[in-house]
C-alpha positions in Angstrom: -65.8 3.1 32.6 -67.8 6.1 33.5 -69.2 6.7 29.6 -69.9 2.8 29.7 -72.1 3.1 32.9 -74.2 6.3 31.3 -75.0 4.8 28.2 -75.4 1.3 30.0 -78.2 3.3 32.5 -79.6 4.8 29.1 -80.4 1.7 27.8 -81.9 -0.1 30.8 -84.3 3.1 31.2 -85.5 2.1 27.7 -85.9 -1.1 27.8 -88.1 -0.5 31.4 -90.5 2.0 29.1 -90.4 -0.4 26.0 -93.8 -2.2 25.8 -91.9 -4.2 23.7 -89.4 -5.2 26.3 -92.5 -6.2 28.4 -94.1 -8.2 25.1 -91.0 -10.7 25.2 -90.9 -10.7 29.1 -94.7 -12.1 28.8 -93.7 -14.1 25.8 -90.6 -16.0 27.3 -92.6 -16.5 30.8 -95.3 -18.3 28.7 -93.7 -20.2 26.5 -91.3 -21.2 29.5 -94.3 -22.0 31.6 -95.8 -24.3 28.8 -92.6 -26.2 28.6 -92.5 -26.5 32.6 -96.2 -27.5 32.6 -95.5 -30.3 30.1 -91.7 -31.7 32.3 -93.8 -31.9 35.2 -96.9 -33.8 33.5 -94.0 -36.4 31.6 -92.3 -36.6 35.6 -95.5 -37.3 36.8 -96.3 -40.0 34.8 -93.5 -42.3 35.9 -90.0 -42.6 35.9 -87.6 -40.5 33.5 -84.6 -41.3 32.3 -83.5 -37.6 31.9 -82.6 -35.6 34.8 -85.3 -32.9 35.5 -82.8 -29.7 34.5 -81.1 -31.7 31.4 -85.0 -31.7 30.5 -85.7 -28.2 31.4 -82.7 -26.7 29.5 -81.9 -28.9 26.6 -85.6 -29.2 25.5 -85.3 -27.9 21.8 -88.7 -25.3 22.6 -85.9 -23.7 25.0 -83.5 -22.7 21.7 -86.8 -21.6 19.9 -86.8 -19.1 22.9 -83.0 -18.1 23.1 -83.1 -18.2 19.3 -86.1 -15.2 19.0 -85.8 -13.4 22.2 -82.3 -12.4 21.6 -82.9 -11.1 18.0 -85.8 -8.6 19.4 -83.8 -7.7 22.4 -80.6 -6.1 19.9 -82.8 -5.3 17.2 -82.9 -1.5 18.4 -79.7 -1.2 19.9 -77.7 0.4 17.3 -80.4 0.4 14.6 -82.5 3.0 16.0 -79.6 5.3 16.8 -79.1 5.4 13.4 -82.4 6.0 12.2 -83.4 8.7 14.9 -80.0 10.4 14.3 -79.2 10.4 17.9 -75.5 8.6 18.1 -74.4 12.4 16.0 -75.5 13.4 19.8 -73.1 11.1 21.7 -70.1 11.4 19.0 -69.9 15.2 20.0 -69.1 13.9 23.7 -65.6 11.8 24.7 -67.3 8.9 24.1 -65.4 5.9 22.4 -66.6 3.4 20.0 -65.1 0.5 22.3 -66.9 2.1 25.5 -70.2 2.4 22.9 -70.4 -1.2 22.1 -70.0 -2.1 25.4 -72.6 -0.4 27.2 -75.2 -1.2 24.7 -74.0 -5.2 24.9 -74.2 -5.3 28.4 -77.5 -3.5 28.8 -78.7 -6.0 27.0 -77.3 -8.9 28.4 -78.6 -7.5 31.9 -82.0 -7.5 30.8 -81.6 -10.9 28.9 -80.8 -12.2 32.6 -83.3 -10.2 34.1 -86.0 -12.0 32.2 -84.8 -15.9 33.1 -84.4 -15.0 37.2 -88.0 -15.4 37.6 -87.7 -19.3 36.6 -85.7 -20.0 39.4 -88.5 -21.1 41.1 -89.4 -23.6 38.3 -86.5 -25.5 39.6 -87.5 -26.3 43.0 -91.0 -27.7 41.9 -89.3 -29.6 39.0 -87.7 -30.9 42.3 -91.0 -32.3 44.1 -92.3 -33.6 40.9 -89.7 -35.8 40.5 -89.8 -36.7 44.2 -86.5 -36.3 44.5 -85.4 -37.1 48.2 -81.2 -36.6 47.9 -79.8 -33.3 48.6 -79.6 -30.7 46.1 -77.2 -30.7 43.3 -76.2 -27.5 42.3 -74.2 -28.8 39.4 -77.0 -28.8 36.8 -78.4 -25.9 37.9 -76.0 -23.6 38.0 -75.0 -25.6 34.4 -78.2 -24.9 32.8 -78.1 -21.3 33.8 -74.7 -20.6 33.0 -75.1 -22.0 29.8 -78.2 -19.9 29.6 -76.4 -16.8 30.1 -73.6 -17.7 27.8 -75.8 -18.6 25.0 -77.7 -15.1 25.8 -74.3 -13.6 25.4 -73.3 -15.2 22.2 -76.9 -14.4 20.7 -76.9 -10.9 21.3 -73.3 -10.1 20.6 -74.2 -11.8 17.2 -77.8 -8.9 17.1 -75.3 -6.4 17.8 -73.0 -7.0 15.2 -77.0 -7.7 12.9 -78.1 -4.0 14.2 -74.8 -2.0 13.5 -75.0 -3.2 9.7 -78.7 -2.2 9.8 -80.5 0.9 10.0 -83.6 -1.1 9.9 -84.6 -2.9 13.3 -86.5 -5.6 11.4 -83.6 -6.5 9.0 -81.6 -6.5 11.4 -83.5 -8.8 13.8 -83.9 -11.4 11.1 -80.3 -11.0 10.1 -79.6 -11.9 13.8 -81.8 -14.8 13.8 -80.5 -16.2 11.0 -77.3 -15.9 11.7 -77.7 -17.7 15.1 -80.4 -20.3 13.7 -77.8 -21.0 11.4 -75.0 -21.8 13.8 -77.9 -24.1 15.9 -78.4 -25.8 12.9 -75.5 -26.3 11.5 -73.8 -27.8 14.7 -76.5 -30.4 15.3 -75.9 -31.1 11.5 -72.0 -32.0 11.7 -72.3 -33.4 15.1 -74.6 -36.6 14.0 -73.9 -36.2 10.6 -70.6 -36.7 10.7 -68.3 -39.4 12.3 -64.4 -40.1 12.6 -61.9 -38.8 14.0 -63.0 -35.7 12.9 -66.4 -35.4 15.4 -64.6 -34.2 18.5 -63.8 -31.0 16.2 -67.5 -30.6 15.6 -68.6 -31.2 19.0 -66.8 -28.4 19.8 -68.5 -26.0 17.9 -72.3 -27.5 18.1 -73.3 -25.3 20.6 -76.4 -26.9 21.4 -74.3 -30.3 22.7 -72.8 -27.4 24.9 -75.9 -26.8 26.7 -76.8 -30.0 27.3 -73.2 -30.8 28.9 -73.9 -27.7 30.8 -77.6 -28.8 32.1 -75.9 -32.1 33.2 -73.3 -30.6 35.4 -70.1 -30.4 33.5 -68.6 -27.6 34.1 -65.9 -27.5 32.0 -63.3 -24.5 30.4 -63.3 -25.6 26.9 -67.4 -24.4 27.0 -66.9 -21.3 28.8 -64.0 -20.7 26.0 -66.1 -21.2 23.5 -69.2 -19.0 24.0 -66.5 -16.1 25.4 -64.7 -16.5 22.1 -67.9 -16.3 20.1 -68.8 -13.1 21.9 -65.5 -11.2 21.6 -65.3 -12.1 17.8 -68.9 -10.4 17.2 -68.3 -7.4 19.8 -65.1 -7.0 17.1 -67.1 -7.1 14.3 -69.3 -4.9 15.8 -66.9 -2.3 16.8 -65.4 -2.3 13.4 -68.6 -1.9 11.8 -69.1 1.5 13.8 -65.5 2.6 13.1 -66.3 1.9 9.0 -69.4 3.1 9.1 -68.4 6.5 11.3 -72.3 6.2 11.5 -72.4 9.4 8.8 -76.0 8.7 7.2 
Protein backbone atom coordinates (compact mmCIF):
# COMPACT_ATOMS: atom_id res chain seq x y z
CA UNK A 1 0.00 0.00 0.00
CA UNK A 2 2.77 2.28 0.81
CA UNK A 3 4.62 1.81 -2.94
CA UNK A 4 0.95 2.40 -4.31
CA UNK A 5 0.54 5.73 -2.45
CA UNK A 6 4.28 7.03 -3.70
CA UNK A 7 3.82 6.39 -7.19
CA UNK A 8 0.07 7.42 -6.88
CA UNK A 9 1.49 11.13 -5.34
CA UNK A 10 3.99 10.91 -8.33
CA UNK A 11 1.52 10.93 -10.79
CA UNK A 12 -0.86 13.55 -9.40
CA UNK A 13 2.35 16.00 -9.10
CA UNK A 14 2.45 15.48 -12.90
CA UNK A 15 -0.59 15.87 -13.90
CA UNK A 16 -0.79 19.33 -11.62
CA UNK A 17 2.45 20.60 -13.78
CA UNK A 18 1.07 19.12 -17.20
CA UNK A 19 -0.23 21.99 -19.33
CA UNK A 20 -1.65 19.36 -20.94
CA UNK A 21 -3.70 18.16 -17.96
CA UNK A 22 -4.88 21.86 -17.77
CA UNK A 23 -5.71 21.80 -21.90
CA UNK A 24 -8.39 18.88 -21.24
CA UNK A 25 -9.55 20.54 -17.88
CA UNK A 26 -10.43 23.78 -20.14
CA UNK A 27 -11.59 21.54 -22.87
CA UNK A 28 -14.16 19.36 -20.89
CA UNK A 29 -15.38 22.60 -18.88
CA UNK A 30 -16.23 24.08 -22.39
CA UNK A 31 -17.58 21.55 -24.18
CA UNK A 32 -19.67 20.69 -20.85
CA UNK A 33 -20.66 24.27 -20.62
CA UNK A 34 -21.86 24.34 -24.34
CA UNK A 35 -23.95 21.29 -23.72
CA UNK A 36 -25.42 22.94 -20.37
CA UNK A 37 -26.02 26.24 -22.28
CA UNK A 38 -28.04 24.40 -24.98
CA UNK A 39 -30.36 21.90 -21.83
CA UNK A 40 -31.17 25.06 -20.32
CA UNK A 41 -32.16 27.04 -23.68
CA UNK A 42 -34.46 23.57 -24.87
CA UNK A 43 -35.94 23.72 -20.81
CA UNK A 44 -36.60 27.10 -21.34
CA UNK A 45 -38.55 26.83 -24.24
CA UNK A 46 -41.32 24.76 -22.79
CA UNK A 47 -42.00 21.56 -21.46
CA UNK A 48 -39.52 18.41 -21.83
CA UNK A 49 -40.26 15.19 -21.82
CA UNK A 50 -36.68 14.11 -20.55
CA UNK A 51 -35.73 14.72 -17.07
CA UNK A 52 -33.06 17.49 -16.79
CA UNK A 53 -30.03 14.89 -15.62
CA UNK A 54 -31.17 11.99 -18.11
CA UNK A 55 -30.52 15.13 -20.63
CA UNK A 56 -27.42 16.25 -19.06
CA UNK A 57 -25.77 12.76 -18.88
CA UNK A 58 -27.08 10.76 -21.75
CA UNK A 59 -26.67 13.57 -24.31
CA UNK A 60 -24.42 11.74 -26.94
CA UNK A 61 -21.79 15.21 -26.87
CA UNK A 62 -21.27 13.81 -23.16
CA UNK A 63 -19.58 10.22 -24.64
CA UNK A 64 -17.65 12.48 -27.32
CA UNK A 65 -16.15 13.90 -23.96
CA UNK A 66 -15.68 10.55 -21.92
CA UNK A 67 -14.61 8.99 -25.20
CA UNK A 68 -11.40 11.64 -25.82
CA UNK A 69 -10.68 12.80 -22.43
CA UNK A 70 -9.87 9.49 -21.16
CA UNK A 71 -7.58 8.48 -24.10
CA UNK A 72 -5.31 11.80 -23.36
CA UNK A 73 -5.48 11.32 -19.61
CA UNK A 74 -3.57 7.48 -19.97
CA UNK A 75 -1.75 8.27 -22.94
CA UNK A 76 1.47 9.00 -20.75
CA UNK A 77 1.02 6.75 -18.08
CA UNK A 78 3.13 3.94 -18.98
CA UNK A 79 4.17 5.21 -22.40
CA UNK A 80 6.42 7.82 -21.31
CA UNK A 81 8.10 5.61 -18.67
CA UNK A 82 9.11 3.65 -21.29
CA UNK A 83 10.30 6.11 -23.53
CA UNK A 84 12.30 8.31 -20.88
CA UNK A 85 13.70 5.10 -19.41
CA UNK A 86 12.52 5.89 -16.03
CA UNK A 87 10.46 2.64 -14.80
CA UNK A 88 14.53 0.82 -14.97
CA UNK A 89 14.52 3.50 -11.91
CA UNK A 90 11.53 2.06 -10.02
CA UNK A 91 12.28 -1.74 -10.89
CA UNK A 92 15.56 -1.38 -8.78
CA UNK A 93 13.23 -0.58 -5.69
CA UNK A 94 10.52 -3.34 -4.00
CA UNK A 95 8.13 -2.21 -6.15
CA UNK A 96 5.55 -4.69 -7.70
CA UNK A 97 4.03 -4.78 -11.05
CA UNK A 98 0.40 -5.17 -9.30
CA UNK A 99 1.20 -2.15 -6.83
CA UNK A 100 2.58 -0.28 -10.41
CA UNK A 101 -0.61 -0.60 -12.24
CA UNK A 102 -2.45 0.48 -9.54
CA UNK A 103 -1.10 3.60 -8.59
CA UNK A 104 -0.85 4.81 -12.07
CA UNK A 105 -4.83 3.68 -12.54
CA UNK A 106 -5.95 5.40 -9.79
CA UNK A 107 -3.98 8.64 -10.29
CA UNK A 108 -5.73 8.80 -13.09
CA UNK A 109 -9.05 8.07 -12.13
CA UNK A 110 -8.56 10.80 -9.27
CA UNK A 111 -7.91 13.35 -11.65
CA UNK A 112 -10.63 12.06 -14.10
CA UNK A 113 -13.08 12.97 -11.07
CA UNK A 114 -11.33 15.84 -10.26
CA UNK A 115 -12.21 17.43 -13.58
CA UNK A 116 -16.26 16.61 -13.49
CA UNK A 117 -16.63 18.06 -9.54
CA UNK A 118 -16.81 21.50 -10.84
CA UNK A 119 -20.23 20.64 -12.71
CA UNK A 120 -21.92 19.99 -9.72
CA UNK A 121 -23.17 23.21 -9.75
CA UNK A 122 -24.65 22.76 -13.37
CA UNK A 123 -27.08 20.60 -11.57
CA UNK A 124 -28.80 23.01 -9.37
CA UNK A 125 -29.40 25.59 -12.15
CA UNK A 126 -30.58 22.79 -14.52
CA UNK A 127 -32.90 22.71 -11.45
CA UNK A 128 -34.40 26.39 -11.71
CA UNK A 129 -34.59 26.09 -15.38
CA UNK A 130 -36.84 23.56 -15.24
CA UNK A 131 -38.75 25.16 -12.45
CA UNK A 132 -38.84 22.33 -10.69
CA UNK A 133 -40.74 23.02 -7.28
CA UNK A 134 -40.59 19.07 -5.59
CA UNK A 135 -37.84 18.28 -3.38
CA UNK A 136 -34.67 17.08 -4.72
CA UNK A 137 -34.12 13.64 -6.07
CA UNK A 138 -30.88 12.49 -5.50
CA UNK A 139 -31.43 9.36 -7.53
CA UNK A 140 -30.45 10.73 -10.96
CA UNK A 141 -27.86 12.60 -9.70
CA UNK A 142 -25.91 10.55 -7.90
CA UNK A 143 -26.88 7.97 -11.12
CA UNK A 144 -25.47 10.26 -13.63
CA UNK A 145 -22.33 10.73 -11.64
CA UNK A 146 -21.80 7.34 -10.72
CA UNK A 147 -22.11 6.26 -14.03
CA UNK A 148 -19.78 9.03 -14.92
CA UNK A 149 -17.18 7.75 -12.73
CA UNK A 150 -17.66 4.13 -13.78
CA UNK A 151 -17.44 4.93 -17.37
CA UNK A 152 -14.14 7.10 -16.46
CA UNK A 153 -12.92 3.95 -14.85
CA UNK A 154 -13.65 1.59 -17.63
CA UNK A 155 -12.04 4.11 -20.22
CA UNK A 156 -8.89 4.53 -18.59
CA UNK A 157 -8.34 1.01 -17.51
CA UNK A 158 -8.87 0.28 -21.21
CA UNK A 159 -5.68 3.58 -21.94
CA UNK A 160 -3.82 1.78 -19.56
CA UNK A 161 -3.87 -1.47 -21.04
CA UNK A 162 -3.41 1.09 -24.88
CA UNK A 163 -0.21 2.81 -23.07
CA UNK A 164 1.60 -0.41 -21.66
CA UNK A 165 1.54 -1.88 -25.37
CA UNK A 166 2.90 1.42 -26.57
CA UNK A 167 5.96 3.26 -26.23
CA UNK A 168 4.36 5.93 -28.25
CA UNK A 169 1.81 8.27 -26.24
CA UNK A 170 -0.03 9.08 -29.53
CA UNK A 171 -0.53 5.44 -30.62
CA UNK A 172 -1.38 4.66 -27.73
CA UNK A 173 -4.04 7.27 -27.18
CA UNK A 174 -5.75 6.39 -30.50
CA UNK A 175 -5.44 2.77 -29.71
CA UNK A 176 -7.46 3.66 -26.53
CA UNK A 177 -9.97 5.53 -28.29
CA UNK A 178 -10.66 3.09 -30.55
CA UNK A 179 -10.87 0.55 -28.58
CA UNK A 180 -13.50 2.37 -26.37
CA UNK A 181 -15.30 4.06 -29.52
CA UNK A 182 -15.63 0.75 -30.56
CA UNK A 183 -17.34 -0.82 -27.59
CA UNK A 184 -19.80 2.61 -27.71
CA UNK A 185 -20.48 1.71 -31.00
CA UNK A 186 -20.90 -1.49 -31.10
CA UNK A 187 -23.39 -1.73 -28.06
CA UNK A 188 -25.76 0.91 -29.58
CA UNK A 189 -25.41 -1.31 -32.78
CA UNK A 190 -26.73 -4.75 -31.19
CA UNK A 191 -29.04 -3.14 -28.86
CA UNK A 192 -31.48 -1.58 -31.77
CA UNK A 193 -30.25 -3.72 -34.23
CA UNK A 194 -31.03 -6.60 -32.84
CA UNK A 195 -34.37 -8.13 -31.37
CA UNK A 196 -35.47 -11.49 -29.64
CA UNK A 197 -34.95 -13.10 -27.04
CA UNK A 198 -31.52 -12.47 -27.45
CA UNK A 199 -31.64 -8.35 -26.74
CA UNK A 200 -31.58 -8.58 -22.96
CA UNK A 201 -27.89 -10.13 -23.56
CA UNK A 202 -26.97 -7.05 -25.47
CA UNK A 203 -28.39 -4.63 -23.28
CA UNK A 204 -26.21 -5.82 -20.99
CA UNK A 205 -23.17 -5.04 -22.62
CA UNK A 206 -24.26 -1.56 -24.49
CA UNK A 207 -22.83 0.52 -22.12
CA UNK A 208 -24.21 3.53 -23.24
CA UNK A 209 -28.11 2.16 -22.25
CA UNK A 210 -26.04 1.82 -18.87
CA UNK A 211 -25.77 5.46 -18.44
CA UNK A 212 -28.88 6.40 -19.35
CA UNK A 213 -30.41 3.87 -16.64
CA UNK A 214 -27.95 5.41 -14.38
CA UNK A 215 -29.07 9.24 -15.17
CA UNK A 216 -32.69 8.09 -14.54
CA UNK A 217 -32.10 6.73 -11.07
CA UNK A 218 -31.67 3.02 -11.27
CA UNK A 219 -29.34 2.08 -9.31
CA UNK A 220 -28.97 -1.29 -9.86
CA UNK A 221 -25.91 -4.16 -9.26
CA UNK A 222 -25.95 -5.78 -12.64
CA UNK A 223 -24.41 -1.98 -13.87
CA UNK A 224 -22.01 -1.58 -11.21
CA UNK A 225 -20.92 -5.31 -12.13
CA UNK A 226 -20.50 -4.59 -15.37
CA UNK A 227 -18.17 -1.51 -15.53
CA UNK A 228 -16.08 -3.18 -12.36
CA UNK A 229 -15.75 -6.30 -14.47
CA UNK A 230 -14.62 -4.26 -17.54
CA UNK A 231 -11.98 -2.59 -15.33
CA UNK A 232 -10.49 -5.63 -13.62
CA UNK A 233 -10.29 -7.43 -17.07
CA UNK A 234 -8.09 -4.40 -18.64
CA UNK A 235 -6.03 -3.71 -15.23
CA UNK A 236 -5.23 -7.75 -16.04
CA UNK A 237 -4.34 -7.21 -19.27
CA UNK A 238 -2.38 -4.45 -18.32
CA UNK A 239 -0.52 -6.10 -15.59
CA UNK A 240 0.35 -8.89 -17.90
CA UNK A 241 1.55 -6.77 -20.45
CA UNK A 242 4.22 -5.27 -17.93
CA UNK A 243 5.11 -8.78 -16.65
CA UNK A 244 5.71 -9.89 -20.71
CA UNK A 245 7.20 -7.03 -21.60
CA UNK A 246 9.63 -6.80 -18.28
CA UNK A 247 9.68 -3.27 -19.81
CA UNK A 248 13.57 -4.25 -21.19
CA UNK A 249 13.70 -1.70 -24.36
Amino acid sequence: MRNIWIIFKREMMVYFFSAIAYLVAVCLLVVKGIEFSLIVTHLSEGYSSHAPMTMFFGWLLNWFVLLVIAPVITMRLFADEKRMGTIETLMTTPLRDVEYVLAKFFSALCFFSLLWMPTITYVFVLRYFAQDTTPLDLGPIMGGYLGVFMIGGLLISIGCAASACSRNQIVAAIISFAIGFSLFLGGIFFYYAISGPNRDLFEYFAIYEHMLELARGSLEWKRVVFYLSGVIFFLFITHRIVQARQWKT
